[in-house]
Biopython code that builds the backbone (N, CA, C, O; Angstrom):
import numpy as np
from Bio.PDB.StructureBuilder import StructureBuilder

atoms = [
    (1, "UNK", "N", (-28.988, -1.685, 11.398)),
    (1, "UNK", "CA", (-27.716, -1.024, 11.590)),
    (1, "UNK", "C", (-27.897, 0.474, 11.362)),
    (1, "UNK", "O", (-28.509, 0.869, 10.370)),
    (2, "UNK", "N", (-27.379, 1.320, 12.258)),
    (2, "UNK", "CA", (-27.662, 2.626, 12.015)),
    (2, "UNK", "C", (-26.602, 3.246, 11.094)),
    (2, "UNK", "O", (-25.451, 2.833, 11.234)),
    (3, "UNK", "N", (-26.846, 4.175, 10.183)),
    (3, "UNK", "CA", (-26.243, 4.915, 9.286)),
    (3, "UNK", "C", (-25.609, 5.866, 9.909)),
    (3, "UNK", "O", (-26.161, 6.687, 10.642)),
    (4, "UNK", "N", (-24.095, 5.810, 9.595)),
    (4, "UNK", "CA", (-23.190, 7.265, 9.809)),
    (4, "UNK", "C", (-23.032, 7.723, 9.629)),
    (4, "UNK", "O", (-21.983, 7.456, 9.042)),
    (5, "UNK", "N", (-23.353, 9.589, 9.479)),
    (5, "UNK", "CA", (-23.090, 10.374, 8.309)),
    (5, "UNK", "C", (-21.510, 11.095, 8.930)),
    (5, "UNK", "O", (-21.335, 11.490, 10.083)),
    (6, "UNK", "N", (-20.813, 11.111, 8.165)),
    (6, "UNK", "CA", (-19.614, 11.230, 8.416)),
    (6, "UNK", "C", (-19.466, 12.825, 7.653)),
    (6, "UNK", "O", (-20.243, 13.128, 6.748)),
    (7, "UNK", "N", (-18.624, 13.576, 8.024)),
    (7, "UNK", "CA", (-18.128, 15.096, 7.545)),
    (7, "UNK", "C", (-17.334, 15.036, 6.351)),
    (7, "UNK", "O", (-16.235, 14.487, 6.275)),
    (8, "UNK", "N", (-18.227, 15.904, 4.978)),
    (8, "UNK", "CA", (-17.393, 15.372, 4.259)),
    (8, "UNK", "C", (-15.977, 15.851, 4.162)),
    (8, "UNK", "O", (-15.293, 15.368, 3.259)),
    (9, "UNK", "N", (-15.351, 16.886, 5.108)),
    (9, "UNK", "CA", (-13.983, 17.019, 5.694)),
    (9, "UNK", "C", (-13.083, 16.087, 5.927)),
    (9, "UNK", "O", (-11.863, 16.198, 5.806)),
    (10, "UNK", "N", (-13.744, 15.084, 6.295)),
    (10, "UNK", "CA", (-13.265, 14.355, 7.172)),
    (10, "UNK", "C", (-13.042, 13.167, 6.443)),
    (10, "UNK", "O", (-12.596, 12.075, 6.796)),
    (11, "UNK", "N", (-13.385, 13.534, 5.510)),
    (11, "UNK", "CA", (-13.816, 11.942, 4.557)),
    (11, "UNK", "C", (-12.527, 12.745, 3.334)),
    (11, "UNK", "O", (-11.438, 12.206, 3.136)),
    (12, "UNK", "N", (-12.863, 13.815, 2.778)),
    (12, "UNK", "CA", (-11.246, 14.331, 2.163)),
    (12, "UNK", "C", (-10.138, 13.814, 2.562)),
    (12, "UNK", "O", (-9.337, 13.130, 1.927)),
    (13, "UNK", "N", (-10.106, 14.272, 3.983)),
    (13, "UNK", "CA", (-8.998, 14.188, 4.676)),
    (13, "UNK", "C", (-8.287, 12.790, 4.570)),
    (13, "UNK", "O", (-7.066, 12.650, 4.492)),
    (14, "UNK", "N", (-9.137, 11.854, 4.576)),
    (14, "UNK", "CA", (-9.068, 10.762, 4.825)),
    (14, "UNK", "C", (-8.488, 9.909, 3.520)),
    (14, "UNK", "O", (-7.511, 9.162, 3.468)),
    (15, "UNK", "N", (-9.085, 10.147, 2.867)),
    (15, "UNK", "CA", (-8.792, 10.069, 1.243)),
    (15, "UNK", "C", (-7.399, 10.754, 0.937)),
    (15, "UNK", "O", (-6.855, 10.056, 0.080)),
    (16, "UNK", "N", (-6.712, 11.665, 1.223)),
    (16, "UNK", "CA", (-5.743, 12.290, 1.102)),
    (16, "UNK", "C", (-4.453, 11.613, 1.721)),
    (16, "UNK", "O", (-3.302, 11.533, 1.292)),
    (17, "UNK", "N", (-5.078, 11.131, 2.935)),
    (17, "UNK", "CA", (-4.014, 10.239, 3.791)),
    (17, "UNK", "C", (-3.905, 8.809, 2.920)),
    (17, "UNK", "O", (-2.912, 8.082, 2.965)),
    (18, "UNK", "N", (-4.780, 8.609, 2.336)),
    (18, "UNK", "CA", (-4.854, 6.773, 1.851)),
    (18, "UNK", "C", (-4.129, 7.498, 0.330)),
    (18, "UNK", "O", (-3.855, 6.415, -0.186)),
    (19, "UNK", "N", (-3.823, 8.152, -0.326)),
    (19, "UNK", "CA", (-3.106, 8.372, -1.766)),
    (19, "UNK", "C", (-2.074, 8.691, -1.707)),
    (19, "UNK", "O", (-1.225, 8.660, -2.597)),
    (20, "UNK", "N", (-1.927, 9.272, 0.018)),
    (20, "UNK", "CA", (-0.090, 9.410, 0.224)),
    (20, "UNK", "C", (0.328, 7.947, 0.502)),
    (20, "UNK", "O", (1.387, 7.647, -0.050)),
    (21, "UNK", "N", (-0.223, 7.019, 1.190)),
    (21, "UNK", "CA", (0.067, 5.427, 1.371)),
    (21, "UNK", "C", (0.225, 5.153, 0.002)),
    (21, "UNK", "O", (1.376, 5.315, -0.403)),
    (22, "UNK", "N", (-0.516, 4.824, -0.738)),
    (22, "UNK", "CA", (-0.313, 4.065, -2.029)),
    (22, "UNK", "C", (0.783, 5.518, -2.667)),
    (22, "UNK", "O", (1.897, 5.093, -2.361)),
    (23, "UNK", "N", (0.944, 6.469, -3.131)),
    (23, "UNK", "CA", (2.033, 6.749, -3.694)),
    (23, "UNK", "C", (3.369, 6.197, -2.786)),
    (23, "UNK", "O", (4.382, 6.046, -3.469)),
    (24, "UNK", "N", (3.481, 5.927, -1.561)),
    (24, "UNK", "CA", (4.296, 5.295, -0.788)),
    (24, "UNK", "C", (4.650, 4.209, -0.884)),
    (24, "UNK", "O", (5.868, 4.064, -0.793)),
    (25, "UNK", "N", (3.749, 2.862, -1.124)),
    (25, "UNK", "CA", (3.877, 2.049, -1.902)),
    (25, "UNK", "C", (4.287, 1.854, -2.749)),
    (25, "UNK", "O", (5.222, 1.052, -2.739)),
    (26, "UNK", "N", (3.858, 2.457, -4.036)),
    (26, "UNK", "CA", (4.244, 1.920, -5.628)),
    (26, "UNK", "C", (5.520, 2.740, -5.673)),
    (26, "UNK", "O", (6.350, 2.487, -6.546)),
    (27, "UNK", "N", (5.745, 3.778, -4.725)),
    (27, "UNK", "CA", (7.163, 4.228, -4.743)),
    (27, "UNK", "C", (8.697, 2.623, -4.043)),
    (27, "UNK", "O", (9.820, 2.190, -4.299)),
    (28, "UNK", "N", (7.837, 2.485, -3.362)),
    (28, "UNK", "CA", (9.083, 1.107, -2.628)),
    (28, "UNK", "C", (8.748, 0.135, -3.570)),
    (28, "UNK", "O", (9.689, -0.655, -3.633)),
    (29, "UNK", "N", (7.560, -0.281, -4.576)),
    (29, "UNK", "CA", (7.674, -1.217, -5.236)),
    (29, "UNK", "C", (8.427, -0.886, -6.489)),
    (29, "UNK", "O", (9.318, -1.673, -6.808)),
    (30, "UNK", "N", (8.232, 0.031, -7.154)),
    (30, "UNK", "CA", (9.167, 0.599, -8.254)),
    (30, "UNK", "C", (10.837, 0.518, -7.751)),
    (30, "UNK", "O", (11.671, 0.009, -8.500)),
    (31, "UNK", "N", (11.180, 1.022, -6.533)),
    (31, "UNK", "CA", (12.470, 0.903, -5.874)),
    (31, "UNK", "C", (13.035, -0.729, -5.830)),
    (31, "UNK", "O", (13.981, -1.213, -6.452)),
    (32, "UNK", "N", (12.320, -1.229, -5.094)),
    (32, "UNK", "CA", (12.709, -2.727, -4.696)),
    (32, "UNK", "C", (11.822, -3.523, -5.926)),
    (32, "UNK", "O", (10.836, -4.133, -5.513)),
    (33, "UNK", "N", (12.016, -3.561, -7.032)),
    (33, "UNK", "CA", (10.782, -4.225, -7.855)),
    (33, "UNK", "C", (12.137, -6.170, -7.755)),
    (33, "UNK", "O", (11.672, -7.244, -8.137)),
    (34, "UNK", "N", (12.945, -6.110, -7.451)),
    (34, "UNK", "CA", (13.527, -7.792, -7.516)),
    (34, "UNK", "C", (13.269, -8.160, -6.167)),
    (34, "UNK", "O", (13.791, -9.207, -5.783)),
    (35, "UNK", "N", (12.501, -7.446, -5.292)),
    (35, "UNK", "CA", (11.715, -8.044, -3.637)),
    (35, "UNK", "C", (10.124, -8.667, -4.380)),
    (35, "UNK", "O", (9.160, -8.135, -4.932)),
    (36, "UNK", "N", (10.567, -10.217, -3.978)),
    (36, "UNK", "CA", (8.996, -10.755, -4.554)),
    (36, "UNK", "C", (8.011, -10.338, -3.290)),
    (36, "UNK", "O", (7.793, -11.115, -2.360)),
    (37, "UNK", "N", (7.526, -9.202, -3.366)),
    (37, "UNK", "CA", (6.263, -9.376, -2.561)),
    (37, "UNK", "C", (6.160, -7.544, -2.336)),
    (37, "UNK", "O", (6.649, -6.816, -3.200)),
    (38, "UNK", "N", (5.623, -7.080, -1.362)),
    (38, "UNK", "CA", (5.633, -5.754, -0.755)),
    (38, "UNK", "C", (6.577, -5.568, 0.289)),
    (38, "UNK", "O", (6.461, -6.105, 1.391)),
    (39, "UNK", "N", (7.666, -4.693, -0.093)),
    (39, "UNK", "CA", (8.277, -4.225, 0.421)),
    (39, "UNK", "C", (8.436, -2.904, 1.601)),
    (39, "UNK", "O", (8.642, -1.707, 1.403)),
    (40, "UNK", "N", (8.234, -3.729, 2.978)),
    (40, "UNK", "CA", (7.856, -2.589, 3.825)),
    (40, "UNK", "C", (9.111, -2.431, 5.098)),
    (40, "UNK", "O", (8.986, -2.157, 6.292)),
    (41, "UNK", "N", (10.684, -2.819, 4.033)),
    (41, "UNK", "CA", (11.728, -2.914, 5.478)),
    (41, "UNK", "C", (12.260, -1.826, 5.622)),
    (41, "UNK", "O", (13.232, -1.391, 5.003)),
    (42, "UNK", "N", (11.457, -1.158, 6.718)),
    (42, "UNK", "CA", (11.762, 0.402, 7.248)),
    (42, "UNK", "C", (11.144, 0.874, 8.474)),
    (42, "UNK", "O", (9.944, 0.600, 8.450)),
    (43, "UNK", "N", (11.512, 1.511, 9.597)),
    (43, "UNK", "CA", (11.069, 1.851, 10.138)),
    (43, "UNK", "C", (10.444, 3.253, 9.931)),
    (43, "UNK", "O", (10.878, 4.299, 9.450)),
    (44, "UNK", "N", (9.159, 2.849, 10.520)),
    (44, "UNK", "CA", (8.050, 4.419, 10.311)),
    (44, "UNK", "C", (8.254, 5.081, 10.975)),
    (44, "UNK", "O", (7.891, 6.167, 10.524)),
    (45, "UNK", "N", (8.794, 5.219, 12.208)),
    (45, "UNK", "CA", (8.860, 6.330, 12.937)),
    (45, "UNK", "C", (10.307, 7.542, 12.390)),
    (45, "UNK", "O", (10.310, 8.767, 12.512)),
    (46, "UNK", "N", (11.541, 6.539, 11.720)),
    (46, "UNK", "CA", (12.328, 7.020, 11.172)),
    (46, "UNK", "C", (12.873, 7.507, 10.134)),
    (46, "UNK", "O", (13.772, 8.340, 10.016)),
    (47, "UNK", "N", (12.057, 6.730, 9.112)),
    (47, "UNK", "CA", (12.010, 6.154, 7.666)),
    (47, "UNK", "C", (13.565, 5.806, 7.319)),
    (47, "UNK", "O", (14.053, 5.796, 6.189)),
    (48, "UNK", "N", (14.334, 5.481, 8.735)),
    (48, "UNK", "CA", (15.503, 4.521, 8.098)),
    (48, "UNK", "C", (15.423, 3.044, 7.392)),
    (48, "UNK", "O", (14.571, 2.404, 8.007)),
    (49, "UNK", "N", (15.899, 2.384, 6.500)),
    (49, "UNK", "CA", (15.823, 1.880, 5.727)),
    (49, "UNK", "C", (16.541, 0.425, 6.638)),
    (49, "UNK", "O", (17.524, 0.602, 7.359)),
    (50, "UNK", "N", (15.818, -1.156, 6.460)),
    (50, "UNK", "CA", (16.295, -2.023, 7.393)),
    (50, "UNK", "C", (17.836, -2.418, 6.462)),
    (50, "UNK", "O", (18.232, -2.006, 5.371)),
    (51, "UNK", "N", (18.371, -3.280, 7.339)),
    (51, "UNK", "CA", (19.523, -3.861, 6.687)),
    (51, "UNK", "C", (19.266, -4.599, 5.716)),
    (51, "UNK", "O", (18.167, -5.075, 5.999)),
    (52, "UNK", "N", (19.583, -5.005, 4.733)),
    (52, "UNK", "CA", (19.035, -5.773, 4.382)),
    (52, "UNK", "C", (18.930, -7.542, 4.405)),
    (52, "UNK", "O", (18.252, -8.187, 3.604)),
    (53, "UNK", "N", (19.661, -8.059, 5.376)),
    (53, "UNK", "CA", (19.752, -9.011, 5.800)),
    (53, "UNK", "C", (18.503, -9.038, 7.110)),
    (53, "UNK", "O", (18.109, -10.096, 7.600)),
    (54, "UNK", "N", (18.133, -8.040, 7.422)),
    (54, "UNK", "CA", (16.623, -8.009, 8.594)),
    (54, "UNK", "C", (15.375, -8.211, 7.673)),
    (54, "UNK", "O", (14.255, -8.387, 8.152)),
    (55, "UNK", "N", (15.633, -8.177, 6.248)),
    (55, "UNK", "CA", (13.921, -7.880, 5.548)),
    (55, "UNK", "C", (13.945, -9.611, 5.105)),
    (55, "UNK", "O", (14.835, -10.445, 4.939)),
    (56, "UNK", "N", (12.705, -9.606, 5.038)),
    (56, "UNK", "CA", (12.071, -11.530, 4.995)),
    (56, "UNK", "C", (11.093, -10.957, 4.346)),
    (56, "UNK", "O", (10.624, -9.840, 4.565)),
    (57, "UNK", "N", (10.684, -11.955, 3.294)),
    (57, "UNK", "CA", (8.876, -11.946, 2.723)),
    (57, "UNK", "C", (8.517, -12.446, 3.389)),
    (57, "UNK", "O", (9.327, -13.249, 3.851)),
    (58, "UNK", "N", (7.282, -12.472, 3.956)),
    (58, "UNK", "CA", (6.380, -13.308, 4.682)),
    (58, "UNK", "C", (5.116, -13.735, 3.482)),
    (58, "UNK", "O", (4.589, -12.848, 2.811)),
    (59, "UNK", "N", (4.876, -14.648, 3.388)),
    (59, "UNK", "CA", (3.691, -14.815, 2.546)),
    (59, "UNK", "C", (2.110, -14.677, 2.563)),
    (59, "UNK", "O", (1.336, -14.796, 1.613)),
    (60, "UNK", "N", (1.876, -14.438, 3.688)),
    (60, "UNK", "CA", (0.645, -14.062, 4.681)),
    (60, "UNK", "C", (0.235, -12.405, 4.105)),
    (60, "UNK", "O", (-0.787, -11.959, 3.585)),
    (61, "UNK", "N", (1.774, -11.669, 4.538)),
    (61, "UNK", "CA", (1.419, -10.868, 4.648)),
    (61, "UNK", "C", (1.383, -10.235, 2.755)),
    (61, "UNK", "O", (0.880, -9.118, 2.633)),
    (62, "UNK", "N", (1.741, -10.724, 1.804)),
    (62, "UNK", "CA", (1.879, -10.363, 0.343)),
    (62, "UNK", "C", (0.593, -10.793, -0.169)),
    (62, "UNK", "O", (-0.025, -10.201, -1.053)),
    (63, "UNK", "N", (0.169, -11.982, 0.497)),
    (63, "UNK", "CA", (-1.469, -12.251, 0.132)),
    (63, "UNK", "C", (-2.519, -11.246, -0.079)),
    (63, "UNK", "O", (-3.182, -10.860, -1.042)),
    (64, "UNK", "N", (-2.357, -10.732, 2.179)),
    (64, "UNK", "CA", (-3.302, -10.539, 2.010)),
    (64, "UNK", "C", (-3.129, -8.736, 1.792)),
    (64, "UNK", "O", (-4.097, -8.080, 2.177)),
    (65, "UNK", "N", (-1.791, -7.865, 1.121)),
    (65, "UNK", "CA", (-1.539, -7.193, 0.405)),
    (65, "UNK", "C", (-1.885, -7.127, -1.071)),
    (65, "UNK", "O", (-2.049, -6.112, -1.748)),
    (66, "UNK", "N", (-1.959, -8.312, -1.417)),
    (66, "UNK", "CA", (-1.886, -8.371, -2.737)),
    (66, "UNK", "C", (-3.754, -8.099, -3.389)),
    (66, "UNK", "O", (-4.318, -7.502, -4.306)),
    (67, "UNK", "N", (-4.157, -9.087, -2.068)),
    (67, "UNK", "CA", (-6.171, -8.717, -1.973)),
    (67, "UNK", "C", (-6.614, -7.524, -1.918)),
    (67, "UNK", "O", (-7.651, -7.216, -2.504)),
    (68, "UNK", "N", (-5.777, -6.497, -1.078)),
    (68, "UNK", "CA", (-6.346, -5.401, -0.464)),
    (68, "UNK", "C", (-5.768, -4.464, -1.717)),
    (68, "UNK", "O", (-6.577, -3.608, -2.076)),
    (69, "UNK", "N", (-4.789, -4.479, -2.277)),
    (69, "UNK", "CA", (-4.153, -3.515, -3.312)),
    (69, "UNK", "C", (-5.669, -3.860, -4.566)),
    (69, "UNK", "O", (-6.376, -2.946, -4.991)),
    (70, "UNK", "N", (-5.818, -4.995, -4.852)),
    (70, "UNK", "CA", (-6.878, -5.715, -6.156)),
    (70, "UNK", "C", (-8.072, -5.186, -5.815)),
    (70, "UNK", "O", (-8.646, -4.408, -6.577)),
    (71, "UNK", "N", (-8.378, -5.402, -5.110)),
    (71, "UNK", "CA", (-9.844, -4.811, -3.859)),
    (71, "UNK", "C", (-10.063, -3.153, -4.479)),
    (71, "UNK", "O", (-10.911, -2.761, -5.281)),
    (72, "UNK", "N", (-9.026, -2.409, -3.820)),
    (72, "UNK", "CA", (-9.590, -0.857, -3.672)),
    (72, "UNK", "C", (-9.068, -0.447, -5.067)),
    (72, "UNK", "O", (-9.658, 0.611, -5.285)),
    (73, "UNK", "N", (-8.300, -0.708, -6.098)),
    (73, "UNK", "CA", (-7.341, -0.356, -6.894)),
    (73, "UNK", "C", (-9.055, 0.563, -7.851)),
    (73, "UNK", "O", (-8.883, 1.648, -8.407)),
    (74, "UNK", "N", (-10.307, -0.028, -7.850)),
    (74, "UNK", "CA", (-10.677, 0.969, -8.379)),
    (74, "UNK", "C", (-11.493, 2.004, -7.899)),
    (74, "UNK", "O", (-12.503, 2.327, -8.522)),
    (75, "UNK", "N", (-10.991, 2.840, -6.322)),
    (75, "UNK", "CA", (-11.687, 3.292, -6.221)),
    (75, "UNK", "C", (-10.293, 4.565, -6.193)),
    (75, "UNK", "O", (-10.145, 5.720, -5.794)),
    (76, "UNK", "N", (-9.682, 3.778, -6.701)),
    (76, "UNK", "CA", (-8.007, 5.152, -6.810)),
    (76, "UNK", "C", (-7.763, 5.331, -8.072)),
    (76, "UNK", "O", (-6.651, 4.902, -8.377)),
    (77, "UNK", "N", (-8.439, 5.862, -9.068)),
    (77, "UNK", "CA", (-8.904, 5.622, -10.797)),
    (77, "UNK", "C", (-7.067, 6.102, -10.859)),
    (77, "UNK", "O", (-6.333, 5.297, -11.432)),
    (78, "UNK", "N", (-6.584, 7.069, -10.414)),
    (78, "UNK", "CA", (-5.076, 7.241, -10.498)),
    (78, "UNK", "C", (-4.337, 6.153, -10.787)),
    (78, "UNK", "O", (-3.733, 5.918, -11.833)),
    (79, "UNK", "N", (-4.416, 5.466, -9.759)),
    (79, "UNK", "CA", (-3.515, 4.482, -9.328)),
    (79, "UNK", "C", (-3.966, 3.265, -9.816)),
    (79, "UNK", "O", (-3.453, 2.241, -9.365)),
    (80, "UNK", "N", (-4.780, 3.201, -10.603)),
    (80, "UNK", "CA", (-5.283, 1.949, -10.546)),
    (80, "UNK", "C", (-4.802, 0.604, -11.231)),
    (80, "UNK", "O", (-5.051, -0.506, -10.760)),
    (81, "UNK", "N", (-3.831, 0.903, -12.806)),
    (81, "UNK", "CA", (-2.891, 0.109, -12.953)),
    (81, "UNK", "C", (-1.536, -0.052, -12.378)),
    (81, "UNK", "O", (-0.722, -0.735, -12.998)),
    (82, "UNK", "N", (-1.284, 0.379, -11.510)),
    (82, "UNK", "CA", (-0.149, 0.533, -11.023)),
    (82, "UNK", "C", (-0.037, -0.623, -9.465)),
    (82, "UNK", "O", (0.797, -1.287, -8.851)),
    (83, "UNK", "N", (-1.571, -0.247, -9.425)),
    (83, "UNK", "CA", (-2.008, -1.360, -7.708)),
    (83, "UNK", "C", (-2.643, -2.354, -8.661)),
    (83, "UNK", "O", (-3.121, -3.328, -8.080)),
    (84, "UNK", "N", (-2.716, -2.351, -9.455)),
    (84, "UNK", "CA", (-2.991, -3.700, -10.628)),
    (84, "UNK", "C", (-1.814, -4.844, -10.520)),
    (84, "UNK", "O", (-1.785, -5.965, -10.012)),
    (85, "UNK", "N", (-0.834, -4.024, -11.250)),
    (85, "UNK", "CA", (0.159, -4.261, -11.462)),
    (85, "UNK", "C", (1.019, -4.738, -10.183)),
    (85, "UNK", "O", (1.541, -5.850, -10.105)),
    (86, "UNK", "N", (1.081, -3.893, -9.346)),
    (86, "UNK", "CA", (1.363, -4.776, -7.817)),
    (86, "UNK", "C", (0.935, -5.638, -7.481)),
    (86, "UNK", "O", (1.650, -6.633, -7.358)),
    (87, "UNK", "N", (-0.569, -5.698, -7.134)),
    (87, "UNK", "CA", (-0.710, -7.158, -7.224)),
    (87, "UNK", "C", (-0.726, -8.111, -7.550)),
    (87, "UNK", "O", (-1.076, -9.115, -6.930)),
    (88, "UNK", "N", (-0.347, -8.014, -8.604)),
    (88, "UNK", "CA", (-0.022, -9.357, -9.623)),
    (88, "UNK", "C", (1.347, -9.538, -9.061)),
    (88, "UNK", "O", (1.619, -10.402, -8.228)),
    (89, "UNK", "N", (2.292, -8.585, -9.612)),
    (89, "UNK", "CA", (3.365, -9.039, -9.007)),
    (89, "UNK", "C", (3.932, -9.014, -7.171)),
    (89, "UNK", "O", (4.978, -8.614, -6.659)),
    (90, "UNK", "N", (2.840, -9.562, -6.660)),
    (90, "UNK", "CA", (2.795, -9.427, -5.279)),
    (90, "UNK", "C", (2.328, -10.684, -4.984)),
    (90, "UNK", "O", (2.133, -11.011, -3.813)),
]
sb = StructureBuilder()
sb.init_structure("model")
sb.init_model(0)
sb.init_chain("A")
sb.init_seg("    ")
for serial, (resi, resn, name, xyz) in enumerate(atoms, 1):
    if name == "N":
        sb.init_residue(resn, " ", resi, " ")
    sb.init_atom(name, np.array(xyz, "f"), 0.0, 1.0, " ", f" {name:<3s}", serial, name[0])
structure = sb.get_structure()
């Protein structure tokens, strides 16, 4: 497999975009903390907020949220009890 050396610009950048997601996150989970799962009823293009009779847990999707929050939580030393803590309660 060939090795990619990637810019480390680009790799900042990138990193910068993934800590505005998770502060985005633990911001709607702190908000909605009596929604059992991850709370994502909003549209992105608007950031209007769904009705709340349109938002459903799906369990699929809190799983495999709940893996991916447990997974990276230590490579975000910030965040890292907080995406702890989500996933548990996720």
């Amino acid at each position: 497999m060939e090795v990619i050396n990637l810019d480390n610009d680009l790799i900042d950048r990138y990193m910068d975009y993934l800590n505005i997601r998770i502060e985005f996150l633990l911001d709607r989970y702190q908000r909605f903390s009596d929604f059992p799962g991850i709370q994502t009823g909003y549209n992105s293009i608007t950031g209007e907020e769904f009705a709340k009779e349109d938002i459903y847990q799906y369990s699929w999707i809190n799983g495999r949220g709940a893996c991916v929050l447990s997974r990276f939580a230590d490579y975000f030393p910030k965040y890292h009890d907080e995406l702890m803590s989500f996933a548990i309660h996720t």
